[in-house]
C-alpha positions in Angstrom: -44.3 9.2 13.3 -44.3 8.6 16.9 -40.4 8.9 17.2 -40.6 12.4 15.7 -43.2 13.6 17.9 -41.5 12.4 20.9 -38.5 14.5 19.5 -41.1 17.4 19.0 -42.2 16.6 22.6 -38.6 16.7 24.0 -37.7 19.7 22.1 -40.1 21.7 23.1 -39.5 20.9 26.5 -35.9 21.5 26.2 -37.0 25.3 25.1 -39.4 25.9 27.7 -37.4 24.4 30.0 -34.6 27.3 29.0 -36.9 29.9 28.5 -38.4 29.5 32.0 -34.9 29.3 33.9 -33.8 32.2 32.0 -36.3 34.3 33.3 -35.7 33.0 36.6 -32.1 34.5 35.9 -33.3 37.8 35.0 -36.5 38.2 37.9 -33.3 37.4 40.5 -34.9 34.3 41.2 -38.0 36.3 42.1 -39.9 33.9 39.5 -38.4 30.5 41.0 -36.6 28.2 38.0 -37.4 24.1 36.9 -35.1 23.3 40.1 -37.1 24.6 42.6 -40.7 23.3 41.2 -40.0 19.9 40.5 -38.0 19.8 43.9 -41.2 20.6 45.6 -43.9 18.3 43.9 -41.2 15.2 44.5 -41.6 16.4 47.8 -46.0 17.1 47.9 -46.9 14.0 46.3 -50.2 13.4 47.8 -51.1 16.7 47.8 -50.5 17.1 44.1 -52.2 13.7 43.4 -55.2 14.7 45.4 -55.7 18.1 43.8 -54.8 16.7 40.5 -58.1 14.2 41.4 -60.4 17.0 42.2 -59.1 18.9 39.3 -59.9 15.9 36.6 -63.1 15.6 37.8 -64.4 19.2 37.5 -63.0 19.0 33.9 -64.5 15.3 33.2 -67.5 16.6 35.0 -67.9 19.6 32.7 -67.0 17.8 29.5 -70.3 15.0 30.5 -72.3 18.1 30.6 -71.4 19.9 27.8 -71.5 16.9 26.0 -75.1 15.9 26.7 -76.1 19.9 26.0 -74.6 19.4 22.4 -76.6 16.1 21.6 -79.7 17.4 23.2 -78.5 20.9 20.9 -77.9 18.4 17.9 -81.4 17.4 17.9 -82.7 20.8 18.5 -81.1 21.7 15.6 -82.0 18.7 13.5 -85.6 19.8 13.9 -85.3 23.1 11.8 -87.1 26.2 11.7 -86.3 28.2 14.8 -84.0 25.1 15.9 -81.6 26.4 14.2 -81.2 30.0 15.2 -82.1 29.1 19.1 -79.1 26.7 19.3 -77.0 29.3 17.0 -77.3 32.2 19.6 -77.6 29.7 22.6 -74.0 28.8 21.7 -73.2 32.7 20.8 -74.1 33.8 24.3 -72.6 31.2 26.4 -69.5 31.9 24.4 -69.3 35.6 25.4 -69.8 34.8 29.5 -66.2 34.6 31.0 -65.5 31.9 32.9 -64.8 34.4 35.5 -68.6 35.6 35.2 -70.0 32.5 35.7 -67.8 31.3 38.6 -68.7 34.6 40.1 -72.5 33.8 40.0 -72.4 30.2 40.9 -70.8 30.5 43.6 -73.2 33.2 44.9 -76.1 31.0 44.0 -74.4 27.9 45.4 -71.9 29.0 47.7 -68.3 29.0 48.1 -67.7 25.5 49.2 -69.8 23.7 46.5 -68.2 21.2 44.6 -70.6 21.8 41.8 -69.5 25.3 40.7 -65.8 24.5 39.1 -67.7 21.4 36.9 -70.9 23.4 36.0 -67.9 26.6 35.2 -66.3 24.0 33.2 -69.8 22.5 31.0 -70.7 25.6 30.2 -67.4 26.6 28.9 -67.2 23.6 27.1 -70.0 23.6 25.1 -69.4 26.3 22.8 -66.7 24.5 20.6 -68.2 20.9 21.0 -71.9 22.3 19.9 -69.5 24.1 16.8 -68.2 21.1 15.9 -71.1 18.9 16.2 -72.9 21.9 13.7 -70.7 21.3 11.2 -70.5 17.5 11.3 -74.2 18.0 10.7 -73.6 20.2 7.5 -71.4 18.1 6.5 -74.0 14.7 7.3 -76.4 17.0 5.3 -74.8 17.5 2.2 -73.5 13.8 1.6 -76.0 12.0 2.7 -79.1 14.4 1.6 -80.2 12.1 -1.1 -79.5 9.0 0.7 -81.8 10.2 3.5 -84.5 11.6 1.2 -84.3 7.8 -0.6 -84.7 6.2 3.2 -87.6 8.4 4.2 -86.2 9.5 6.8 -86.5 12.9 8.7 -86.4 14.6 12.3 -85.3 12.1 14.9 -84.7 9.0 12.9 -82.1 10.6 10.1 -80.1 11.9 13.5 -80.3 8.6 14.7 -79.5 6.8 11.8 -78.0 9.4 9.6 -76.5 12.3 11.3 -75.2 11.3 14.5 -72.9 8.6 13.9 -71.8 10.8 10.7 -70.9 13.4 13.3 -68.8 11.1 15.4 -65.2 11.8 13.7 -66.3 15.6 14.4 -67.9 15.1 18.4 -64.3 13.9 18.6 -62.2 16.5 17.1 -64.9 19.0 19.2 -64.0 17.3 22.3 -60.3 17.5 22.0 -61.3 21.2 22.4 -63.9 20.8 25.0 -61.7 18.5 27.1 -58.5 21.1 27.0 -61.2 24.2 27.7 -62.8 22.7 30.7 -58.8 21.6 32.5 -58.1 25.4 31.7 -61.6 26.9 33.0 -62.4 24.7 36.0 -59.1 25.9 38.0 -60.5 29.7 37.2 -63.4 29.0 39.1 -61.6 26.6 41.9 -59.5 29.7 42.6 -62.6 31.6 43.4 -63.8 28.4 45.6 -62.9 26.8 48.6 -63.6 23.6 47.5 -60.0 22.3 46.5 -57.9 21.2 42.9 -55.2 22.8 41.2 -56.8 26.3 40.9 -57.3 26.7 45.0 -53.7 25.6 45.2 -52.6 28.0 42.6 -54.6 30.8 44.5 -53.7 29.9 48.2 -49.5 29.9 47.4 -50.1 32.8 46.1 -51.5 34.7 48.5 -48.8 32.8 50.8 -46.2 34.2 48.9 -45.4 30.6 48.2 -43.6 30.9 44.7 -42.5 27.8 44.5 -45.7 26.2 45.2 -47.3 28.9 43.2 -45.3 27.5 39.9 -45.1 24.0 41.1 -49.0 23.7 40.5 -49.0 25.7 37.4 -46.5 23.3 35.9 -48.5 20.0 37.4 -51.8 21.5 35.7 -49.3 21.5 32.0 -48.5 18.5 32.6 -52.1 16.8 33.6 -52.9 18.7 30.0 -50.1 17.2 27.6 -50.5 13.9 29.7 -54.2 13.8 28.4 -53.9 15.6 25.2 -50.9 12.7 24.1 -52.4 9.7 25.9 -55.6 10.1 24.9 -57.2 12.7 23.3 -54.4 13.2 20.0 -55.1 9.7 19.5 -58.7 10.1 19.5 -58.5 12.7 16.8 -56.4 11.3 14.6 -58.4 8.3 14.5 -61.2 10.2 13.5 -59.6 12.0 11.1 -58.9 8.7 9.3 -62.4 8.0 9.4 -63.4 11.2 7.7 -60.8 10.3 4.9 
């Protein structure tokens, strides 16, 4: 299993790798090629490690947050009666606000230079499909373990801390797999807009430079901090979980 996915990893780089230097051919070299990119962050190492840093910790940031909004949702929810239609449209609205939206008011209400924007940007993008997930591991709890629950006595607080939270673990962790790879994607959106540093003021800076290199240099460092995570750590994670389910 692992020996194919590395293949499936190496393959797919192969074709992006192909893709992306063929369109280098045909922009002129307008869109700089592989070469060029690689060349430069061999060349930037500490910059690219020190945005790379700021950039893990907006996302980590964001995930703690919208991680503690879905248990303190979780319990909301476990409570019934108009628990359960707050949290359902709680999670409805905060997934309609662009991440562009809230970057945009945050950094009015906290200014440009506030480290706190990118990692609240990222926590409320976040929370959407880990509160989701954690729903439906409750459903799920609900159904299986109704009868055991009923048998126990146990209701509110005590069958979510006995009952329903640790059957929702395998799903927290399938939810933050999602939540993790929203909030590395949403918290350069809203360092662009900043001042504050990471990946996305780097992506925004070279390309107001005219910096093209740069400019794809960081795009393909913020891939790789992605598929770094997502195979080191967080596919793992799921699959574990999965076999838990099962």
């Amino acid at each position: 299993m692992r020996a194919s996915r590395a293949a499936g990893y190496l393959l797919a780089t192969i074709i992006v790798g192909l893709v992306w230097q063929l369109a280098s051919w045909a922009s002129g070299g307008l869109i700089p090629g592989p070469a060029p990119a690689i060349t430069y962050l061999a060349g930037h190492p500490g910059p690219a490690l020190d945005a790379v840093a700021l950039t893990l910790i907006d996302a980590v940031g964001g995930y703690a947050i919208a991680a503690s909004l879905a248990i303190l949702g979780l319990a909301i929810y476990e409570l019934g009666g108009l628990g359960e239609p707050v949290v359902e449209s709680l999670r409805e609205v905060l997934h309609s606000v662009t991440p562009v939206a809230w970057s945009l008011a945050l950094l009015i209400l906290l200014g440009f230079s506030s480290r706190a924007v990118p990692i609240l940007v990222s926590g409320l993008s976040a929370f959407p499909p880990l509160m989701t997930s954690l729903i439906e591991g409750l459903k799920a709890s609900r159904a299986r373990f109704g009868d055991l629950a009923a048998a126990l006595r146990l209701k509110g607080m005590r069958r979510m801390a006995y009952i329903d939270l640790p059957a929702s673990v395998p799903y927290f962790i399938s939810g933050s797999r999602s939540a993790i790879g929203v909030a590395l994607i949403v918290s350069p959106v809203a360092e662009a807009f900043g001042t504050a540093g990471g990946i996305g003021y780097g992506l925004y800076l070279f390309f107001q430079l005219h910096d093209y290199a740069a400019f794809v240099a960081w795009s393909l460092l913020l891939v790789l901090v992605m598929i770094v995570i997502d195979a080191a750590a967080l596919g793992p994670l799921e699959r574990w979980s999965r076999r838990w389910m099962e």
